[in-house]
KEKE-3310 file (N, C-alpha, C; in steps of 0.2 Angstrom, whole numbers, plus 5000, padded with zeros to 4 digits):
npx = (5004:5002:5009:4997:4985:4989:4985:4971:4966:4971:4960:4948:4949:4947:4937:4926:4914:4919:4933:4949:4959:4975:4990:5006:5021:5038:5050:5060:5058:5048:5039:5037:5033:5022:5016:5013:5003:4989:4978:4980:4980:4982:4999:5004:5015:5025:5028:5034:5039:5049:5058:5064:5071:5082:5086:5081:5071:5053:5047:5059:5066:5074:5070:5076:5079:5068:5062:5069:5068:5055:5054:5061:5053:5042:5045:5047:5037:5019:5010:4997:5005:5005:5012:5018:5021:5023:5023:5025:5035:5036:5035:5024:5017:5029:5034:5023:5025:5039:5037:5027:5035:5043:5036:5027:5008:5000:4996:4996:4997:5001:4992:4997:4990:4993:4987:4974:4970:4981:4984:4971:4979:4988:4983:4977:4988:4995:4986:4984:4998:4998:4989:4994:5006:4997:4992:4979:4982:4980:4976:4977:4973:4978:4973:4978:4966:4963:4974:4984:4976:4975:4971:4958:4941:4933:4922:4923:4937:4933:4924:4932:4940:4931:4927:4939:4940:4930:4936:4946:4943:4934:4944:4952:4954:4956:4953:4950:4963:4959:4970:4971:4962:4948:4932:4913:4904:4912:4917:4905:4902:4912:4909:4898:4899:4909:4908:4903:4914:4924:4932:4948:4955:4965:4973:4973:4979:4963:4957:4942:4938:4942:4932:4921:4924:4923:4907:4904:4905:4917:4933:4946:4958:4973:4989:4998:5015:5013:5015:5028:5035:5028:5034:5048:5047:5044:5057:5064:5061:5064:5076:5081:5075:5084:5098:5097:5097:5092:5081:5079:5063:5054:5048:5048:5048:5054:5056:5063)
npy = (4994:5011:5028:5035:5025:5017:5028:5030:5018:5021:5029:5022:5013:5021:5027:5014:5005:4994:4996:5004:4996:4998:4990:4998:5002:5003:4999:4993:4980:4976:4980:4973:4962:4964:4966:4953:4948:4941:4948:4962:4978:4989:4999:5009:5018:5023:5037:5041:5030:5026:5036:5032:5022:5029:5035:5046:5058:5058:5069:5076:5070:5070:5079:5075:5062:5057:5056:5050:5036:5035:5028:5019:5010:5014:5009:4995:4985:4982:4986:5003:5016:5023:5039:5044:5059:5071:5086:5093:5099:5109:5116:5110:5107:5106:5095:5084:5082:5080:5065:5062:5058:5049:5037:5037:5038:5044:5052:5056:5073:5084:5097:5102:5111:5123:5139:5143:5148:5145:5134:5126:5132:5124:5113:5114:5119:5103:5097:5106:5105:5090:5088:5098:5087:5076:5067:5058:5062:5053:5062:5060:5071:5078:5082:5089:5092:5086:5079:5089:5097:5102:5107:5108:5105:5091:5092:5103:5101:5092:5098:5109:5100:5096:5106:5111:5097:5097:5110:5105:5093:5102:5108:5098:5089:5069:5062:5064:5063:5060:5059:5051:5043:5035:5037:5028:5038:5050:5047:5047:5058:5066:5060:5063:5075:5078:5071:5053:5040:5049:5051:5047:5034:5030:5015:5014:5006:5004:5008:5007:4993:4989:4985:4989:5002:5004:5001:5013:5022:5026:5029:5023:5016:5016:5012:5016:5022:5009:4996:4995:4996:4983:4975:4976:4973:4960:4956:4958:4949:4939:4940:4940:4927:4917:4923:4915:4902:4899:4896:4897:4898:4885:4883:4898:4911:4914:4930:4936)
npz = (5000:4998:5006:5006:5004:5017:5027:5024:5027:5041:5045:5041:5051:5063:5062:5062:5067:5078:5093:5088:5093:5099:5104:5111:5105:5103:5096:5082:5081:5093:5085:5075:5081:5085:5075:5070:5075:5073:5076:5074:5066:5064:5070:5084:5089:5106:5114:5126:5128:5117:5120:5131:5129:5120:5130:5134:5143:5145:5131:5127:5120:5104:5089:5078:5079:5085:5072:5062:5069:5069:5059:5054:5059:5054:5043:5044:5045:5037:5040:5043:5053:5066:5075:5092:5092:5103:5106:5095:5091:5092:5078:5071:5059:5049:5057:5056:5040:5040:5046:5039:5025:5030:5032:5040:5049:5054:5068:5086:5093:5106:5115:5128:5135:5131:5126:5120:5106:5100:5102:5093:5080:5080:5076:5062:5057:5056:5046:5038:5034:5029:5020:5009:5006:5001:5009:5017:5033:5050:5062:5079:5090:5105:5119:5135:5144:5156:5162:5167:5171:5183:5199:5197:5197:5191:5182:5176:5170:5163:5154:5148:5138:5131:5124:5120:5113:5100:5092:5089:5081:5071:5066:5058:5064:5066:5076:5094:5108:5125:5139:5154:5167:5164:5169:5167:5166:5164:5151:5144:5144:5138:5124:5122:5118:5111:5102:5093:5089:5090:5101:5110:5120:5134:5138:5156:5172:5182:5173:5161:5151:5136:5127:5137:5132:5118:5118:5124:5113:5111:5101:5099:5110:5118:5123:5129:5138:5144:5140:5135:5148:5153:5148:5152:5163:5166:5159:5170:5180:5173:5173:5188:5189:5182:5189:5200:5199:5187:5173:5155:5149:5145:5127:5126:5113:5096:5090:5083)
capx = (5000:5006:5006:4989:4980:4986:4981:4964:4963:4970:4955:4943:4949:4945:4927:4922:4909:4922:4935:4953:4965:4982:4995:5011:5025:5045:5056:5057:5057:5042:5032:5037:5029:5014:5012:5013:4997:4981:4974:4982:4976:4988:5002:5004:5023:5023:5035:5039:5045:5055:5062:5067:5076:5085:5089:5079:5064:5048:5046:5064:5072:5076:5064:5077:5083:5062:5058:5073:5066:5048:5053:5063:5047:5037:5047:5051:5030:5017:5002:4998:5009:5004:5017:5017:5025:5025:5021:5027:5045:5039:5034:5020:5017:5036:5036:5021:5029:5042:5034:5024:5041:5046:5031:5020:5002:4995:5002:4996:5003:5000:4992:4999:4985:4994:4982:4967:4969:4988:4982:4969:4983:4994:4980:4978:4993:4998:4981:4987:5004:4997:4985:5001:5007:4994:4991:4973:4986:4977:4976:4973:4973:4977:4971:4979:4964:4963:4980:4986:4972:4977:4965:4951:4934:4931:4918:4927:4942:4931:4922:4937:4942:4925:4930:4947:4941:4927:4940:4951:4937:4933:4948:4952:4957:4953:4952:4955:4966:4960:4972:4968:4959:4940:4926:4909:4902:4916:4917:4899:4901:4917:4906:4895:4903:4914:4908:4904:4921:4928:4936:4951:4957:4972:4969:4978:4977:4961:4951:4937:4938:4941:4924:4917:4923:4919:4901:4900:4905:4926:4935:4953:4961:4980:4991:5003:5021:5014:5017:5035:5035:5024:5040:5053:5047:5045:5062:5068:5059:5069:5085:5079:5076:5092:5102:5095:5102:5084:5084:5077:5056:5053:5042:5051:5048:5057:5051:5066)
capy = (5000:5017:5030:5037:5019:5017:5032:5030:5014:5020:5034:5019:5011:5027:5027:5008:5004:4994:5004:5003:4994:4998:4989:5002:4998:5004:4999:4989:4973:4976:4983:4967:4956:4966:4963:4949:4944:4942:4955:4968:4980:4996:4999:5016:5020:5026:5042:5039:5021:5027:5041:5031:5020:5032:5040:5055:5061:5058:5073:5077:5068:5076:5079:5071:5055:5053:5056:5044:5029:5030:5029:5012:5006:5011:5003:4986:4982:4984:4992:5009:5018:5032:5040:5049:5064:5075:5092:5095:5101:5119:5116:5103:5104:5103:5087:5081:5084:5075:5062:5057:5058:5043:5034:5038:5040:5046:5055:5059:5079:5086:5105:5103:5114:5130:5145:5138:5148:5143:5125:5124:5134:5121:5107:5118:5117:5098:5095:5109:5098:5085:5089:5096:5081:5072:5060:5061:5060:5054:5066:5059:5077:5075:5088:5088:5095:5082:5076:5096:5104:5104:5104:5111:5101:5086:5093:5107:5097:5087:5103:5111:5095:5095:5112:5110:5093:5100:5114:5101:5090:5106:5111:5094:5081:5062:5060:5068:5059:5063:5055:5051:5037:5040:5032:5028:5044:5055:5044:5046:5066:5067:5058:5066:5084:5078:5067:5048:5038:5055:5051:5042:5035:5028:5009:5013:5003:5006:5011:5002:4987:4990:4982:4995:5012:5003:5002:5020:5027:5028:5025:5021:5014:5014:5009:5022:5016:5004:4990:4992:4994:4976:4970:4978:4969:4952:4955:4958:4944:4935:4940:4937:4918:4916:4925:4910:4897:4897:4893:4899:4894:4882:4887:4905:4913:4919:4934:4942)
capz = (5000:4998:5012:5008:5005:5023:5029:5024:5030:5047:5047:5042:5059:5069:5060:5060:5075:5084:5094:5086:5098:5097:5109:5109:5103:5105:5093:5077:5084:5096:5081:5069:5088:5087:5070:5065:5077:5067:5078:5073:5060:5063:5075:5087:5096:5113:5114:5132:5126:5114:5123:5136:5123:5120:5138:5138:5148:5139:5128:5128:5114:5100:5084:5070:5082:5084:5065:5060:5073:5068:5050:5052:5064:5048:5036:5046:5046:5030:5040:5046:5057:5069:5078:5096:5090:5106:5107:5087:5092:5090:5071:5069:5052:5046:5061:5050:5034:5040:5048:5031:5022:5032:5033:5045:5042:5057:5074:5093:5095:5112:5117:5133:5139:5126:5124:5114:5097:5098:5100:5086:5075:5078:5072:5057:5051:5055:5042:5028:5031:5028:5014:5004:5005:4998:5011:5023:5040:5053:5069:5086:5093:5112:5124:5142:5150:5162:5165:5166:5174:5189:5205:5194:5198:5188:5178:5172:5167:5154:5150:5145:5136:5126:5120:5114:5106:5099:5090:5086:5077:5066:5063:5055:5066:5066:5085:5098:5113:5131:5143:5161:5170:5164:5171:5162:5166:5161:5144:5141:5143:5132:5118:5119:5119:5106:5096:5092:5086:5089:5107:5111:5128:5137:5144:5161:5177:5186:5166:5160:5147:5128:5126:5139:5131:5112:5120:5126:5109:5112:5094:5097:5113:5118:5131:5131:5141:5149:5136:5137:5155:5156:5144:5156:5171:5164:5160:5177:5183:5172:5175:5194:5192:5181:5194:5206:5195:5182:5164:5151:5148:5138:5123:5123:5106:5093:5088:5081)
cpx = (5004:5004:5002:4985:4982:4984:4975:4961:4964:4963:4950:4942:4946:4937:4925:4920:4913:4926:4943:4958:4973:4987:5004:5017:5034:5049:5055:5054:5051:5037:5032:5031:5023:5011:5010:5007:4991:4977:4975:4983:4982:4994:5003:5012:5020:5031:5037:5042:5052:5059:5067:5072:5081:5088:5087:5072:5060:5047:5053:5068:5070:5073:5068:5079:5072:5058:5062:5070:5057:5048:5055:5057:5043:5039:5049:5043:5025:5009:5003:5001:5005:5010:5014:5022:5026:5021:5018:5031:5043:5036:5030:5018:5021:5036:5032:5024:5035:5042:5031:5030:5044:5041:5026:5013:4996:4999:4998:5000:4996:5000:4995:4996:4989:4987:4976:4968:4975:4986:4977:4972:4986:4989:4980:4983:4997:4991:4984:4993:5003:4992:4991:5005:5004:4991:4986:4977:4979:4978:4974:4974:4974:4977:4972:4974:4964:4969:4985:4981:4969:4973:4957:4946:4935:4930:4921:4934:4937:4925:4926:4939:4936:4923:4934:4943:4937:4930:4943:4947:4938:4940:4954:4955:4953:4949:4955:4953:4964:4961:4970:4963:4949:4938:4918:4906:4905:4916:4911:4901:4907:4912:4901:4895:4906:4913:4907:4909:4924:4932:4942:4955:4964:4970:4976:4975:4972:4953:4947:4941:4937:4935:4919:4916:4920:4910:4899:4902:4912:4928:4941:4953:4968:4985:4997:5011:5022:5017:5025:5039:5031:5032:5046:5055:5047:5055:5067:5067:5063:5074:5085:5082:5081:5096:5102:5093:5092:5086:5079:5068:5056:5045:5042:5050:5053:5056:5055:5071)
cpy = (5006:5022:5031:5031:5018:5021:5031:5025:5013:5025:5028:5015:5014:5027:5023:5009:5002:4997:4998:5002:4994:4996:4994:5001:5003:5006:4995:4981:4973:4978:4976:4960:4957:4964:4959:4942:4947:4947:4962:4973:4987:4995:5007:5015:5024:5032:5041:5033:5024:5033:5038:5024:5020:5037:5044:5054:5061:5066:5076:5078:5071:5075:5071:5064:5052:5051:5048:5035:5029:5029:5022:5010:5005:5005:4995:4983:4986:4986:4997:5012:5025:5032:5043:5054:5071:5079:5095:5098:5108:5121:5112:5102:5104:5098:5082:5079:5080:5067:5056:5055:5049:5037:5032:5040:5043:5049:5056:5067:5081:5093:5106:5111:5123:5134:5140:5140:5145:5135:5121:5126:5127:5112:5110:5117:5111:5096:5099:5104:5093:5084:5092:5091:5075:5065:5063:5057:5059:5056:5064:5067:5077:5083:5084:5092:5093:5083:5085:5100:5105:5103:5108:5104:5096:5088:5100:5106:5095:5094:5106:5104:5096:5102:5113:5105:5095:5105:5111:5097:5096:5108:5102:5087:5077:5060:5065:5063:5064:5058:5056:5041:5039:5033:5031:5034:5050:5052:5048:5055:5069:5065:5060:5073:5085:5076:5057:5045:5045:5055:5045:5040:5031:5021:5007:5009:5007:5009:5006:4999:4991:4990:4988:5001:5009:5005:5008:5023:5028:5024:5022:5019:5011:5013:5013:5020:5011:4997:4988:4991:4987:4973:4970:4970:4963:4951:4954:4952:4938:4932:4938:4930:4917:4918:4919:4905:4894:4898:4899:4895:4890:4886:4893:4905:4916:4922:4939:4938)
cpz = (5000:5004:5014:5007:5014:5028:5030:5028:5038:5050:5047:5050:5064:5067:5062:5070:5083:5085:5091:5092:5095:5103:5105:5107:5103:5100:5085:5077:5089:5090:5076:5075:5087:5083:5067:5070:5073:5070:5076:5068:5061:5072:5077:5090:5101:5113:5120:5132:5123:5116:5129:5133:5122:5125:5138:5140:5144:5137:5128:5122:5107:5093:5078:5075:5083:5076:5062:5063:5072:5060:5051:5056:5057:5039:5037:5044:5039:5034:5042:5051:5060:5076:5086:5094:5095:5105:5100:5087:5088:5082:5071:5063:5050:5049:5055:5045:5034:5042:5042:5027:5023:5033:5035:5041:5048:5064:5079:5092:5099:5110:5122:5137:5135:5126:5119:5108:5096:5097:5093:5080:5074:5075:5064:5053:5050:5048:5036:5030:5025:5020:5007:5001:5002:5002:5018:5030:5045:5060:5073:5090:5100:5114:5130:5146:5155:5167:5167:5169:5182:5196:5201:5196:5191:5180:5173:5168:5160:5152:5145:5138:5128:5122:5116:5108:5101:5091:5087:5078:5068:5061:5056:5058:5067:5071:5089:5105:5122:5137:5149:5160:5171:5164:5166:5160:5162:5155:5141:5138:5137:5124:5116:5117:5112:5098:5095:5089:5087:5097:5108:5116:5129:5141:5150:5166:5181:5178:5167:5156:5141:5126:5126:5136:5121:5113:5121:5118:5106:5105:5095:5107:5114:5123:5133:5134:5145:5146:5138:5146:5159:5154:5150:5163:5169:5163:5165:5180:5181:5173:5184:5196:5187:5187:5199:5204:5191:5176:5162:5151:5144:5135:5121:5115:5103:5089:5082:5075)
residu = (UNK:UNK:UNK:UNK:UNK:UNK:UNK:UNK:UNK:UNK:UNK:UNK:UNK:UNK:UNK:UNK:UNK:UNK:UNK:UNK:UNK:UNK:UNK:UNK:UNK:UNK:UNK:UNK:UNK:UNK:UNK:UNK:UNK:UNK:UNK:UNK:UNK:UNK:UNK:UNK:UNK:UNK:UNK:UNK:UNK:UNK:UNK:UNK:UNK:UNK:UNK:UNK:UNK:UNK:UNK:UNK:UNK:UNK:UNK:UNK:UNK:UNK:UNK:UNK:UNK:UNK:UNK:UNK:UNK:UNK:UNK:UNK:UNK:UNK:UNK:UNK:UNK:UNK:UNK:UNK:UNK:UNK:UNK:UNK:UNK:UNK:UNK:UNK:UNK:UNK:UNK:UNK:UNK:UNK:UNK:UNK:UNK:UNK:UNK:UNK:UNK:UNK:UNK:UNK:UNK:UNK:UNK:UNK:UNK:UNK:UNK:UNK:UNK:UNK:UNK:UNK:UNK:UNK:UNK:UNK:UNK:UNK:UNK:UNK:UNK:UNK:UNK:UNK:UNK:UNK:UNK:UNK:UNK:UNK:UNK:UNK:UNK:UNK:UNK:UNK:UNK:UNK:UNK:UNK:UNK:UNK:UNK:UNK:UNK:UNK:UNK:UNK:UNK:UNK:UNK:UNK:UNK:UNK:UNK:UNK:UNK:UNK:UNK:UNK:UNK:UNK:UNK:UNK:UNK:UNK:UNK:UNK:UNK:UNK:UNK:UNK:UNK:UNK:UNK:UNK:UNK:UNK:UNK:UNK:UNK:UNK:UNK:UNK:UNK:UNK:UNK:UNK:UNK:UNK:UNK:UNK:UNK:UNK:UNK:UNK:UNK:UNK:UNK:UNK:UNK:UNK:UNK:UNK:UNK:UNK:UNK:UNK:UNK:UNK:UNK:UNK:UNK:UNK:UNK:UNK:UNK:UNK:UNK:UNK:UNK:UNK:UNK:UNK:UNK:UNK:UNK:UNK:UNK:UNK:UNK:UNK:UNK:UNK:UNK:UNK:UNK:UNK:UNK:UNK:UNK:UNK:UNK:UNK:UNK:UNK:UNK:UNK:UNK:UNK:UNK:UNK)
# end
């Protein structure tokens, strides 16, 4: 497929009734693992994985050592690639712009709660990017009103949320991503604020079920650094019971 056939077919994902599961993925090798399960229809990166990869502080690492690593991620696998792209290192439609260049077909970029026109400028210009380019990117648009807004009431956190997304929507994004640990209530109000398939959550310790936010409306679902932090600890665990004279499992895979 070319990048705008997977494009579209990563937009068809965000649209179809059920919600689009993405477990996150790191490096080229954890994207080839993911892939090559029948379940798995596009793969998402986690920017805190890969930043931490690479030794820096989530949001840290430095645009061309991110652009470069999710270019090999999209060229190691033959489905849709959406990247976590941060902030948009200041530029988010030259990030885009680069991004498509390499193979990406779709991104996460963070408001980090900026001024509201400055934040729908910067959707703005990841979509003309992207429209330049010829290829329909798809936008998970993240708003930190939750996860950023500080000891504000509940209900004003996801109001603010359902403004930004709202803005975001129009302004031309696919989804728009609000992190945090939401219950049915808070789902239901984001979906409805927002939008049907037009909300995308985070399945962190303490969330509902995949199942559950598909049922309210929720279109996409992603697990953000936890994956690699599940991988991590397994490995610790391992080096563990080898240290305390244990083998190798039988039935280990080789994945790589």
């Amino acid at each position: 497929m070319t990048n705008a056939d997977k494009a579209r077919t990563l937009i068809e994902l965000y649209e179809a009734p059920e919600i689009l599961r993405v477990v996150n993925i790191w490096d080229v090798v954890s994207a080839k693992a993911i892939a090559a399960l029948p379940e798995t229809t596009a793969l998402a990166t986690a920017g805190h994985s890969i930043a931490a990869t690479f030794g820096y502080a989530d949001g840290q690492i430095p645009r061309d050592i991110m652009i470069d690593f999710v270019g090999r991620i999209a060229a190691g696998v033959d489905l849709p690639v959406t990247a976590d792209l941060d902030d948009g290192y200041g530029d988010a439609g030259e990030t885009t712009r680069l991004a498509i260049g390499v193979g990406v077909v779709g991104a996460n970029i963070e408001d980090r709660l900026a001024p509201f026109e400055e934040s729908v400028a910067k959707v703005e210009a990841i979509v003309k990017a992207a429209e330049a380019e010829g290829v329909p990117f798809a936008l998970n648009a993240r708003t930190d009103a939750i996860v950023r807004g500080g000891d504000k009431p509940l209900a004003d956190k996801l109001s603010d949320a359902v403004v930004r997304g709202r803005a975001f929507i129009e302004a031309g994004a696919t989804a728009v991503f609000v992190p945090g640990v939401l219950d049915a209530d808070a789902t239901r109000t984001l979906v409805d604020g927002i939008g049907r398939n037009k909300v995308s959550v985070i399945g962190l310790p303490g969330a509902l079920t995949a199942a559950e936010y598909e049922a309210l409306g929720v279109s996409r679902i992603s697990y953000g650094p936890t994956t690699q932090r599940v991988a991590l600890t397994a490995l610790q665990d391992l080096a563990t019971d080898l240290y305390a004279n244990g083998v190798i499992p039988e039935g280990t895979r080789a994945l790589n």
